[in-house]
C-alpha positions in Angstrom: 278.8 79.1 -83.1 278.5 75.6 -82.2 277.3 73.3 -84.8 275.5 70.0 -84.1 275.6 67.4 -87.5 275.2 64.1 -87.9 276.7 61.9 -91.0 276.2 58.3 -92.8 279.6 57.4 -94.1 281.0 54.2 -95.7 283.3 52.4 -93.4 286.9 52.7 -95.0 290.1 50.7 -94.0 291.6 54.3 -92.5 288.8 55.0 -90.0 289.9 54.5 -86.2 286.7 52.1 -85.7 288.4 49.5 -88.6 292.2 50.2 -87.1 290.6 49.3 -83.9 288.9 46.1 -85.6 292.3 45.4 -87.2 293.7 45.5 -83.7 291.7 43.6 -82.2 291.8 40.8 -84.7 295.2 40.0 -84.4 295.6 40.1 -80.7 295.7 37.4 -78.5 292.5 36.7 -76.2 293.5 38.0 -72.6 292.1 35.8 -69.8 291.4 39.1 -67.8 288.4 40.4 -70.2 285.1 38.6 -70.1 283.8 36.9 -73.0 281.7 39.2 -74.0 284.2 41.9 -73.9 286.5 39.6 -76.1 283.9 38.9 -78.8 282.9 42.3 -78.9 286.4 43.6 -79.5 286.3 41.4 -82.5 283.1 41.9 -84.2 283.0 43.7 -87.3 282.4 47.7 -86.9 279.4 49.1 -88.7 276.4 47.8 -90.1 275.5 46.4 -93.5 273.6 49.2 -95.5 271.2 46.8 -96.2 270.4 46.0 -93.3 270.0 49.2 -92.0 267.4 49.9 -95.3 265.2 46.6 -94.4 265.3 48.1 -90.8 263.7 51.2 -92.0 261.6 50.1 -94.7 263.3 50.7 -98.2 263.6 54.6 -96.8 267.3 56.6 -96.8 267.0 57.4 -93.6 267.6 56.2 -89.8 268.1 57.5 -86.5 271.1 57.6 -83.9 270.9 57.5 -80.3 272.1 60.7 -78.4 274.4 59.2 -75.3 273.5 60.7 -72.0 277.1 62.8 -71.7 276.6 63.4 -75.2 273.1 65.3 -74.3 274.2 66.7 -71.3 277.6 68.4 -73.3 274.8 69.6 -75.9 272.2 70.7 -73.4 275.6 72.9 -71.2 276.9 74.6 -74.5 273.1 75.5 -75.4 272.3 77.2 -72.2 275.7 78.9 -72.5 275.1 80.5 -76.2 271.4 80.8 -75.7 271.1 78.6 -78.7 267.3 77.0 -78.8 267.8 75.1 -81.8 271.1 73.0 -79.5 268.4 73.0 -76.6 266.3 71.1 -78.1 268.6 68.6 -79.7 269.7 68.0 -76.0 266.0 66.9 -75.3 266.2 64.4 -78.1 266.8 60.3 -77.0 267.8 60.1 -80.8 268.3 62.4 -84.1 268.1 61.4 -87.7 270.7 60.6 -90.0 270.0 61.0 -93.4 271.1 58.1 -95.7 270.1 59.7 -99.1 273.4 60.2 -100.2 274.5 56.3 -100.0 271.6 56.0 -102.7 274.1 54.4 -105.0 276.5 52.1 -102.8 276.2 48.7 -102.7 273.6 47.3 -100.1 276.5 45.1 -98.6 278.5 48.1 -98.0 279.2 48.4 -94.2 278.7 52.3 -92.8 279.2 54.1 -89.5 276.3 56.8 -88.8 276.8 59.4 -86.0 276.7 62.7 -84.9 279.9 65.6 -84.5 279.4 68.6 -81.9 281.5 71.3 -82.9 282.5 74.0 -80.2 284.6 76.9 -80.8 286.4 78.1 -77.3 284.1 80.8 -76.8 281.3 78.5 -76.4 283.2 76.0 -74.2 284.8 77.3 -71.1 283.3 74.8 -68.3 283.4 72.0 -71.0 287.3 72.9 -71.7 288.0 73.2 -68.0 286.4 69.9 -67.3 288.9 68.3 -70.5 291.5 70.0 -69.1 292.5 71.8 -72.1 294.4 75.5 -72.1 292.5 78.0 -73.0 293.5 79.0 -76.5 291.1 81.3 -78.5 292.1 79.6 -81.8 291.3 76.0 -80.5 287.5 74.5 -81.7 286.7 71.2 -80.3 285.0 68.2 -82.6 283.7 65.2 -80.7 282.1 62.3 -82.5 280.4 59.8 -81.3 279.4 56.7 -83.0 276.9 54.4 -81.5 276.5 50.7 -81.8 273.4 49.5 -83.3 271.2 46.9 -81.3 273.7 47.9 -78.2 272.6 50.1 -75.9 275.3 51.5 -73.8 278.0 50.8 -76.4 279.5 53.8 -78.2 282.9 54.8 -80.0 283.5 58.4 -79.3 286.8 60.7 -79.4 287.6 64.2 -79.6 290.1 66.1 -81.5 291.4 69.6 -81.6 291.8 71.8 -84.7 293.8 75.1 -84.5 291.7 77.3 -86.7 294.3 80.4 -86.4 296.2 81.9 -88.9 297.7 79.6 -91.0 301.6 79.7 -90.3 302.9 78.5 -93.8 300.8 80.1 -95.6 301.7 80.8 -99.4 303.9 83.4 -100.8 302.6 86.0 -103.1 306.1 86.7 -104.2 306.9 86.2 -108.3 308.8 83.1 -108.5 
């Protein structure tokens, strides 16, 4: 069944976003990318918790924006499985995204908050076709999607596939 979650997580130096920034950072500027395109590439991924708490008051909790492809994916899958709870996250501009678990991490702490759409391959066929991926019973699809605060438009997204199958090195239950 597809599942539809969103997450708060600290920004860590192993997350694509900060590879990306670390990139970024080093590269030279290209005169064939705007300005804007070159200062974005370099600004710092996240947002201050901090920030994010004066934003909404002193309360653990904020809200994400749902991109239009994102809504769209969401709102195909839902008709397909029927699923009214999907349908109406499809409907949504944004979702919340409860912080309550950064409760104890240090205001000054930059995070990431988005939302994951998890679809097994029953679920998927016209989304699968239109990715171009083979259709493998065993495949499930995970996209996140991460979007920029105070950016409309701007988004970090990417996809991955897990093969949930049976495990081919699994243990032995032979005595050693």
């Amino acid at each position: 069944m597809a599942t539809f979650t969103t997450y708060a997580e600290v920004l860590r130096p192993d997350h694509p976003l900060m590879k990306n920034y670390a990139r970024a950072t080093k590269a030279r500027p290209s005169r064939h990318r705007p300005a804007e395109i070159e200062q974005a590439m370099r600004a710092e991924p996240g947002v201050a918790l901090g920030d994010v708490l004066r934003r909404t008051g002193g309360v653990y909790e904020t809200t994400t924006r749902l991109t239009p492809k994102s809504r769209e994916d969401i709102r195909e899958i839902a008709e397909l499985t029927s699923d009214d709870e999907l349908l109406g996250v499809s409907e949504l501009p944004e979702v919340p995204v409860s912080l309550e678990h950064l409760r104890q991490v240090d205001p000054q702490t930059r995070i990431v908050v988005g939302y994951r759409l998890d679809v097994n391959p029953a679920e998927s066929p016209r989304l699968r076709r239109r990715l171009a991926l083979p259709p493998d019973p065993r495949i499930t699809l995970h996209f996140d999607e991460v979007v920029f605060p105070d950016t409309p438009g701007r988004f970090w997204g990417a996809m991955r596939r897990d093969k949930s199958g049976p495990k081919t090195g699994a243990r032995s239950t032979a005595p050693h």
